[in-house]
Backbone bond lengths (Angstrom), bond angles and torsions (degrees), N, CA, C in turn:
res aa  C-N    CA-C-N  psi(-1)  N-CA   C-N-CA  omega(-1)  CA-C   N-CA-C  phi
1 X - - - 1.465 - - 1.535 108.96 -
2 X 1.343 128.15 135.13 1.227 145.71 -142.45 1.724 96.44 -112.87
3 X 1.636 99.34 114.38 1.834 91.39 -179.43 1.505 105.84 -94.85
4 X 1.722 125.99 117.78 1.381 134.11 -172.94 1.539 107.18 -98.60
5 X 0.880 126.47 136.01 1.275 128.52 156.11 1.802 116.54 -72.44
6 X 1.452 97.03 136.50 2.004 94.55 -177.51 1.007 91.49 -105.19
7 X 1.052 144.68 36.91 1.544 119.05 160.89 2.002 102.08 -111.06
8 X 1.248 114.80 -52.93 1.056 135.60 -179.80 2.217 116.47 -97.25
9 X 1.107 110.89 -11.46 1.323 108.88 179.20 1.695 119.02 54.02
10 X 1.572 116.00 25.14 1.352 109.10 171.77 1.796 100.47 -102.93
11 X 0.958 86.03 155.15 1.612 111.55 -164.72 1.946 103.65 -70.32
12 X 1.159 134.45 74.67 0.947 150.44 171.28 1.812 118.70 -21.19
13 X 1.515 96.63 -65.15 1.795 123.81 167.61 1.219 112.91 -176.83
14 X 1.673 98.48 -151.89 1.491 116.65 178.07 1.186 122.50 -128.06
15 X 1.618 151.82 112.03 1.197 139.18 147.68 1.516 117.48 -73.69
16 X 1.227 104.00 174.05 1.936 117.44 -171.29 1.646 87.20 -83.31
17 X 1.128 109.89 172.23 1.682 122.73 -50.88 1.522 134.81 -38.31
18 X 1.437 116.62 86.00 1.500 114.23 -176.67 1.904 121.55 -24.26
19 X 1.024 97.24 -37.20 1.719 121.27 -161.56 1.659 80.62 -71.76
20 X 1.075 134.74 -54.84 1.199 131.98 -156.58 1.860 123.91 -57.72
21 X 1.410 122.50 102.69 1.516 112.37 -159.86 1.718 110.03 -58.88
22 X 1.608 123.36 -31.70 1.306 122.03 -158.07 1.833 95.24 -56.79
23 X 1.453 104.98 -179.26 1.013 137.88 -169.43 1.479 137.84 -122.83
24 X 1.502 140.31 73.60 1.057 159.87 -157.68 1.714 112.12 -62.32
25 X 1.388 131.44 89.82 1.339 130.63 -165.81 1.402 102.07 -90.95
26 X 1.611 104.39 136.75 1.421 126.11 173.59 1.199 129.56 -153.11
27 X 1.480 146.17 -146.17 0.860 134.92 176.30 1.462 130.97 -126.97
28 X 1.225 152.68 128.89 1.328 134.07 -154.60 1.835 105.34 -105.67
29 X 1.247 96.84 143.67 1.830 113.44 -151.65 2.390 82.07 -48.15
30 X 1.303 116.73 -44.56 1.465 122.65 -165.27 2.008 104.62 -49.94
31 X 1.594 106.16 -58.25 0.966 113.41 161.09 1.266 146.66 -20.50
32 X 1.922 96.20 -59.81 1.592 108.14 179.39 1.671 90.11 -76.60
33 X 1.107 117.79 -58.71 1.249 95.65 -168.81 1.643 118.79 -39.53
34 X 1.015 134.25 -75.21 1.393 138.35 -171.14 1.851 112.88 -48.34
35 X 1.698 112.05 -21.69 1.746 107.48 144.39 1.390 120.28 -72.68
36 X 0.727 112.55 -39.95 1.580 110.87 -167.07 1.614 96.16 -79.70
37 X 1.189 139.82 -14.19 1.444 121.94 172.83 1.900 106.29 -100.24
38 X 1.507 114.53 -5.33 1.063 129.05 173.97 1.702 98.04 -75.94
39 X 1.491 109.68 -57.86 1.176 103.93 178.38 1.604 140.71 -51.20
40 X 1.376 81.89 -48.95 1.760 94.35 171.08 1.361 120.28 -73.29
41 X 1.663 133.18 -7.96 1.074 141.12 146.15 1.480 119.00 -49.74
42 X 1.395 126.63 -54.06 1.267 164.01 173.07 1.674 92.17 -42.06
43 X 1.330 103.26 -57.26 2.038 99.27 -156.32 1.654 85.61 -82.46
44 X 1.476 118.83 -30.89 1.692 97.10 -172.57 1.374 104.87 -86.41
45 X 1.514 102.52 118.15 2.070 97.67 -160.84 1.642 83.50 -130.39
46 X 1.078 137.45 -10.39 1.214 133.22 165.18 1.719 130.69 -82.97
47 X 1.504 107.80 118.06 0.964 94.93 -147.04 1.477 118.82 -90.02
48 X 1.171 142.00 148.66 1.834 129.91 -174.29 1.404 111.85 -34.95
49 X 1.150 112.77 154.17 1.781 118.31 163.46 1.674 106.65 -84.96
50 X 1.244 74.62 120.25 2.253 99.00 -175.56 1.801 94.05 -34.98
51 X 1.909 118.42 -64.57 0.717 130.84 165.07 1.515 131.82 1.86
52 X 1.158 110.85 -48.24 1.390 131.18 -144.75 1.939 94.18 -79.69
53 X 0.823 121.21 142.19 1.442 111.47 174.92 1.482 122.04 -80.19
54 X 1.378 117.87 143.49 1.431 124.54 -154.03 1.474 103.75 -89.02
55 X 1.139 126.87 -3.61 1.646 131.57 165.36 1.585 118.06 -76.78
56 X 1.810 100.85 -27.13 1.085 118.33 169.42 1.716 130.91 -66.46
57 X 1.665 103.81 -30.38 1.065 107.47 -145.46 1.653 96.36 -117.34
58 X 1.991 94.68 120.95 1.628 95.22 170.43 1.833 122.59 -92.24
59 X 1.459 109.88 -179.02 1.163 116.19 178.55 1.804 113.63 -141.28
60 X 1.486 97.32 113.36 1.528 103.45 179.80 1.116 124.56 -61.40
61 X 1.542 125.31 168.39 1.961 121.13 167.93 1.921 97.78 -46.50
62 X 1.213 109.32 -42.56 1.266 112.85 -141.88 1.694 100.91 -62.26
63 X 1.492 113.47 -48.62 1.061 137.95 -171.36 1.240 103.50 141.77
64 X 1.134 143.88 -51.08 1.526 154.87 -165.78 2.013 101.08 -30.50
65 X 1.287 85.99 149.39 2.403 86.59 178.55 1.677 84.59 -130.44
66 X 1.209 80.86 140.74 1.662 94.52 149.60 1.834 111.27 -130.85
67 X 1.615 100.60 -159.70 1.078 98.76 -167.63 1.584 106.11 -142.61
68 X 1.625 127.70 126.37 1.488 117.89 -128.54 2.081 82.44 -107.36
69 X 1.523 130.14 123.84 1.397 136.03 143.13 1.451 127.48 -93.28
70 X 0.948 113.20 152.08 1.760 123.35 -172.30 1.671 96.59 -78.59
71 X 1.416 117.57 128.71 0.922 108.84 168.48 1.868 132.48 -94.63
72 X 1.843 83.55 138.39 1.767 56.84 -177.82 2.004 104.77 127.81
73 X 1.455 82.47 -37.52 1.435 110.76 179.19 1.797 109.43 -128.90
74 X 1.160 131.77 -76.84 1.395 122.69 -160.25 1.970 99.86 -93.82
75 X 1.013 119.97 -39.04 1.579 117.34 152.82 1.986 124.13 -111.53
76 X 0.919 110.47 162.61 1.409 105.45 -178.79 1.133 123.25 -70.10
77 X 1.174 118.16 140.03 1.654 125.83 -177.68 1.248 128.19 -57.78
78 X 1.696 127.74 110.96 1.523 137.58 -139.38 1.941 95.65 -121.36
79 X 1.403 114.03 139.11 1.158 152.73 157.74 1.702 96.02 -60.04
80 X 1.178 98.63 156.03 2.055 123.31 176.50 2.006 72.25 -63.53
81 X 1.001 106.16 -97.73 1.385 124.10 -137.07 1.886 105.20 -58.50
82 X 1.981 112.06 -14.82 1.437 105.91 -175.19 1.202 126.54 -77.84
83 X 1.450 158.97 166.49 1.051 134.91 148.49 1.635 111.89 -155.27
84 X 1.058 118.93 156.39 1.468 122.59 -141.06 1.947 97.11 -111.49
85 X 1.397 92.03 100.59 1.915 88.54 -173.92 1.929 96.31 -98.22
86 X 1.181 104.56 106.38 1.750 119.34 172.33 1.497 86.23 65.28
87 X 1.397 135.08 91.02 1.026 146.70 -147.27 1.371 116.20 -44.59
88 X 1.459 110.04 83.32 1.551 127.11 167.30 1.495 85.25 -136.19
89 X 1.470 97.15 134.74 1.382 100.35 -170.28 2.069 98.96 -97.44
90 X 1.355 109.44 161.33 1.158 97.54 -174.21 1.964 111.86 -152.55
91 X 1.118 123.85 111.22 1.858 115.02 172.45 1.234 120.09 -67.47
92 X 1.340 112.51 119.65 1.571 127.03 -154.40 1.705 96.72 -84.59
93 X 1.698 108.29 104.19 1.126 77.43 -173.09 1.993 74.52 -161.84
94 X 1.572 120.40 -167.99 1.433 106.92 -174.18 1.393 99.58 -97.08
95 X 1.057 101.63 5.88 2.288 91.13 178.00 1.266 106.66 -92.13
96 X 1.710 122.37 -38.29 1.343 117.02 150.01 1.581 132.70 -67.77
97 X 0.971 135.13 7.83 1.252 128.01 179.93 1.553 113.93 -63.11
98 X 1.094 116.82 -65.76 1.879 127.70 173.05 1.472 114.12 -46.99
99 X 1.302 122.29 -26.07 1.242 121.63 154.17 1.301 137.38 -76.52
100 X 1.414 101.62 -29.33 1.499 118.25 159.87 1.750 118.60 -46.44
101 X 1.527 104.31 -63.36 1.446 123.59 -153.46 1.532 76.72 -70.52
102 X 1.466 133.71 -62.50 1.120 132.55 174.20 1.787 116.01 -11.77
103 X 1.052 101.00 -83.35 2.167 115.90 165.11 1.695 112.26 -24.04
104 X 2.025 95.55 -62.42 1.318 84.59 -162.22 1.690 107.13 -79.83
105 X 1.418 132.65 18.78 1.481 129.25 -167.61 1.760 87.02 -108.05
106 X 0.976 106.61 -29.50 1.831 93.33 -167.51 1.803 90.69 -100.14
107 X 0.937 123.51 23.51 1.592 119.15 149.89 0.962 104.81 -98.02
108 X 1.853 103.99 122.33 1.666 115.68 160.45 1.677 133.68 -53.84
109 X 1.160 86.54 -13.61 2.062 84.77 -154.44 1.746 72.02 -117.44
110 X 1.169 99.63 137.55 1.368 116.91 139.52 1.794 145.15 -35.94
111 X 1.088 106.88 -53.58 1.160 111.92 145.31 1.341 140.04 -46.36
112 X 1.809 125.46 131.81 1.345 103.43 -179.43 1.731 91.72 -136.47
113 X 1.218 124.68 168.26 1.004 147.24 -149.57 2.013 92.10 -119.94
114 X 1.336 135.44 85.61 0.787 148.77 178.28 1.582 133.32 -73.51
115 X 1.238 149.38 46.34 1.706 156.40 -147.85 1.334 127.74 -110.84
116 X 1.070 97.53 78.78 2.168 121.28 167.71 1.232 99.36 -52.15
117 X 1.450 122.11 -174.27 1.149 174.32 134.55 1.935 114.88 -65.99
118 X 1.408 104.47 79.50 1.581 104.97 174.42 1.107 155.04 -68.18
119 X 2.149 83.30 -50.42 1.981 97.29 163.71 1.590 96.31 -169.09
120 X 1.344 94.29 172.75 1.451 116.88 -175.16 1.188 102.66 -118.58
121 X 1.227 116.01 144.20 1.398 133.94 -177.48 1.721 120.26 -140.87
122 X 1.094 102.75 105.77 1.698 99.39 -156.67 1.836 95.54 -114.39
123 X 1.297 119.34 121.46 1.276 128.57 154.04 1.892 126.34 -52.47
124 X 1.058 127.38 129.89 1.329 132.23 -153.28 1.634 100.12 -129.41
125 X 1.151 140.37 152.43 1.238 150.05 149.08 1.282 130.19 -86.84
126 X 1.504 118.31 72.47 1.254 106.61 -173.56 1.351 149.40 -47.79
127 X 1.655 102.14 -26.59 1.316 121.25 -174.24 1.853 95.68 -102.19
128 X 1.514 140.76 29.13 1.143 164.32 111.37 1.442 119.98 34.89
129 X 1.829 111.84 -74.90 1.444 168.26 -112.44 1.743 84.44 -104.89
130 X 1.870 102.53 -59.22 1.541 132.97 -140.89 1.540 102.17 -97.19
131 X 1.018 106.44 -28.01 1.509 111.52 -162.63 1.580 96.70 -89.80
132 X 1.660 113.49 143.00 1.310 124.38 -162.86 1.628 100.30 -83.67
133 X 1.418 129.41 149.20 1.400 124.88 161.15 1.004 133.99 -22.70
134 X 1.392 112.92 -65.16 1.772 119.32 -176.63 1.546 117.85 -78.03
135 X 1.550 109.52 3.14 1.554 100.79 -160.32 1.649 83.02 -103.50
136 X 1.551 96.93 132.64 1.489 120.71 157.87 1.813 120.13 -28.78
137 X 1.212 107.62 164.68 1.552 103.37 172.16 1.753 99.70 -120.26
138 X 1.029 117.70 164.16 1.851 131.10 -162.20 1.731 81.32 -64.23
139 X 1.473 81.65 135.72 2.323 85.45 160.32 1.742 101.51 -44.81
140 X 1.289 98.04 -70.11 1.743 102.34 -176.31 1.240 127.03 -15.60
141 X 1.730 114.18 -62.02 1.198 124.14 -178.01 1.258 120.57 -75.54
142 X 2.218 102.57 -20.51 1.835 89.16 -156.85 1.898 94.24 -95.00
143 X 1.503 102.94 13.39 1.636 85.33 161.72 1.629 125.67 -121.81
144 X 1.412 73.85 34.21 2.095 84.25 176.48 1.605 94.52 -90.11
145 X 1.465 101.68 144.80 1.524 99.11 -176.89 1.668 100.81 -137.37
146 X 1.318 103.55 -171.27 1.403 107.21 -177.30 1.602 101.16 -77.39
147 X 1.363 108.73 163.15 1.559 100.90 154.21 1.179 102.87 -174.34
148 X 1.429 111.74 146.34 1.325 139.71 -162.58 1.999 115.80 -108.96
149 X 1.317 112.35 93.65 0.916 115.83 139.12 1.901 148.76 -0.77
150 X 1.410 132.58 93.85 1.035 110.87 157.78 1.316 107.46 -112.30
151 X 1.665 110.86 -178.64 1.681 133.05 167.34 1.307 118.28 -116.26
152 X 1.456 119.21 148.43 0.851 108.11 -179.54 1.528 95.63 -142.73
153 X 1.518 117.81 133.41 1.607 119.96 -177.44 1.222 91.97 -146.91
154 X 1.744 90.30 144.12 1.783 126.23 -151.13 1.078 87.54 -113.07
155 X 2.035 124.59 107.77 1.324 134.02 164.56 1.654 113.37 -122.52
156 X 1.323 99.21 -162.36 1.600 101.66 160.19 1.311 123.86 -69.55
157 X 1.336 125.72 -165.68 1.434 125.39 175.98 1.692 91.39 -100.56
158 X 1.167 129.29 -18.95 1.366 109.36 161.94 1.344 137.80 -52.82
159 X 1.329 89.15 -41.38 1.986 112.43 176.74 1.217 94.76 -50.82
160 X 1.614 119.56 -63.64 1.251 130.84 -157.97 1.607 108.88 -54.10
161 X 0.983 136.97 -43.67 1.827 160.93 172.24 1.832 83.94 -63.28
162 X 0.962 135.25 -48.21 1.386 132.30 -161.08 1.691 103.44 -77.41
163 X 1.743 112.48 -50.47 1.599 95.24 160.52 1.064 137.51 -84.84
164 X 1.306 122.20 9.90 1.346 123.04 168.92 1.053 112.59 -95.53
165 X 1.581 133.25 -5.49 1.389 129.74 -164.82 1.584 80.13 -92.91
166 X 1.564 120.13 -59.68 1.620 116.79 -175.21 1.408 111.62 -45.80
167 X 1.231 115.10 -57.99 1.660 99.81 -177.93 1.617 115.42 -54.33
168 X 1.395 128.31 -40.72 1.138 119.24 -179.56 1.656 108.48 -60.80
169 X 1.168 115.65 -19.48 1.551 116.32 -158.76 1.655 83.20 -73.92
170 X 1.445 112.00 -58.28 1.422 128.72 -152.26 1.761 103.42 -58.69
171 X 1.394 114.20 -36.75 1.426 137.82 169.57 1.844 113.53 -51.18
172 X 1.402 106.93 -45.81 1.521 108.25 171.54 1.347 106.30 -88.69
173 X 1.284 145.47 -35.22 1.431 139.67 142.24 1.527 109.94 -4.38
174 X 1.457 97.32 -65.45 2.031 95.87 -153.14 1.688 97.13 -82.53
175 X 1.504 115.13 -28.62 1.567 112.30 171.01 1.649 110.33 -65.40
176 X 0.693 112.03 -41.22 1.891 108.41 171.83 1.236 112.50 -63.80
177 X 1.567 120.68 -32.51 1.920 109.56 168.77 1.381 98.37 -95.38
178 X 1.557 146.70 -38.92 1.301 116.72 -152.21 1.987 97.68 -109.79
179 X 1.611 102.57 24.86 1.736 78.52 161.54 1.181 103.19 -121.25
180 X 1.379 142.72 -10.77 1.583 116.42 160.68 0.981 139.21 -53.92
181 X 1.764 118.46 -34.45 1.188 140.10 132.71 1.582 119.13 -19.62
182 X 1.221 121.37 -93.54 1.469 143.13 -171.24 1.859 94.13 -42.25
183 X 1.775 114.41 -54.95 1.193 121.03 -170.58 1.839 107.21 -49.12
184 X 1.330 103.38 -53.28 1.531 128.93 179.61 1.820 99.47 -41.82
185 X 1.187 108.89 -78.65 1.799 129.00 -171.02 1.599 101.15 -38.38
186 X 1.506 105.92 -44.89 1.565 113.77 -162.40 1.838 96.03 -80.00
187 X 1.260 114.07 -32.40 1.847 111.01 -171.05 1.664 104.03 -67.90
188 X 1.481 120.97 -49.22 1.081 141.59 141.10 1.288 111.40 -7.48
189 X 1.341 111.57 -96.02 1.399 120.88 -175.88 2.076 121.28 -34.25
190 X 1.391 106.15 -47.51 1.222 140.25 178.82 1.651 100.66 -53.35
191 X 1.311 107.32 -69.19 1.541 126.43 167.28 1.528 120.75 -29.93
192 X 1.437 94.09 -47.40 1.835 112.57 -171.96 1.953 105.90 -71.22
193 X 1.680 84.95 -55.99 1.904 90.67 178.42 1.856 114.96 -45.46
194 X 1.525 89.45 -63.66 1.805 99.60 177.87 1.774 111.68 -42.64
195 X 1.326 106.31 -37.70 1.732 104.96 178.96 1.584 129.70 -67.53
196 X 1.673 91.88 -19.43 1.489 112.23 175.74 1.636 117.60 -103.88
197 X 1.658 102.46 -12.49 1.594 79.78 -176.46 2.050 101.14 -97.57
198 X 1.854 96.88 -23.68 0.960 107.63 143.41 1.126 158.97 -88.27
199 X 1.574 123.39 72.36 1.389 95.64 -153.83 1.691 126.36 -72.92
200 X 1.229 136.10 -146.01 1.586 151.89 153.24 1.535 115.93 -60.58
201 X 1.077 132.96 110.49 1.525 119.97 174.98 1.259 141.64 -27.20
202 X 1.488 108.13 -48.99 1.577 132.67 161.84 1.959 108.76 -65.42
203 X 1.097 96.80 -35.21 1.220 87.74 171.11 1.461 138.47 -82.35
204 X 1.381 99.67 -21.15 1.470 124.91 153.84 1.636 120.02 -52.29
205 X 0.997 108.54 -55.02 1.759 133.72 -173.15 1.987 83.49 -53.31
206 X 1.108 115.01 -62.70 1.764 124.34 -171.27 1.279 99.63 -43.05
């Protein structure tokens, strides 16, 4: 049986029963993509404030703008995984979810005021390499600091349910690569202590 995509009609694959002529409709990975950025275009229906300064203001694949603050200083300082829906900040994750839906039901307006974590921007010393140990760096330079960027884009409360579902997604992502790892280092570690507080008999005797 032949897996088709209905949106586009390219032939996706095959499940069993091969022999079988009918036709199994689904979706092809190209497809969803190009709904789902249709969609999320769709939920951001509010449009930027003209106002807003144009140095400020980015533009996604999707179409979607936001509007870029220093974090830390003009919005509050955001975590990979936090993000601040009508500024209650929140960790996208399933222990917060019910508290979430909670927030966005006792907001009146439709609209929510949406603000990630965008980019990092780290100041460097070029001339670094050259400069002797003990010698000071210029006032000028030695109070340029890093600073981190957020966004913030004004959609529906759907949108809003739409980035928190991604960050949580993105959140079980990095726990599926960094705890077998972490699990591994820590059994290890455990292993090493027990060998030292216990040691080997013969090695004891030494």
């Amino acid at each position: 049986m032949k897996i088709i995509c209905q949106s586009c009609k390219k032939i996706i694959g095959e499940i069993e029963p091969l022999e079988d002529v009918k036709e199994s409709k689904a979706k092809c990975s190209d497809c969803l993509k190009v709904e789902k950025d249709a969609e999320i275009k769709r939920l951001i229906e509010v449009p930027l404030d003209v106002k807003k300064p144009k140095d400020r203001v980015v533009t996604f694949e999707n179409g979607a703008q936001g509007f870029l603050t220093i974090a830390g200083k003009e919005t509050k300082k955001l975590g990979i995984w936090g993000v601040l829906f009508e500024g209650k900040e929140f960790f996208c994750c399933d222990e917060t979810r019910k508290d979430f839906e909670r927030h966005l039901t006792s907001l009146s307006n439709d609209e929510v005021d949406v603000t990630f974590l965008y980019s990092l921007e780290i100041f460097m010393d070029p001339q670094n390499k050259r400069r002797k140990k003990k010698q000071p760096l210029p006032e000028e330079q030695s109070k340029r600091e890093s600073i981190e960027y957020n966004c913030t884009v004004r959609g529906t409360k759907d949108f809003a349910r739409h980035v928190f579902e991604s960050k949580e997604g993105q959140f079980k992502d990095y726990l599926d690569i960094v705890w077998p790892v972490a699990k591994r280092l820590y059994q290890e570690e455990q292993r090493l202590k027990e060998t030292v507080q216990n040691p080997p008999v013969e090695q004891a005797k030494q």
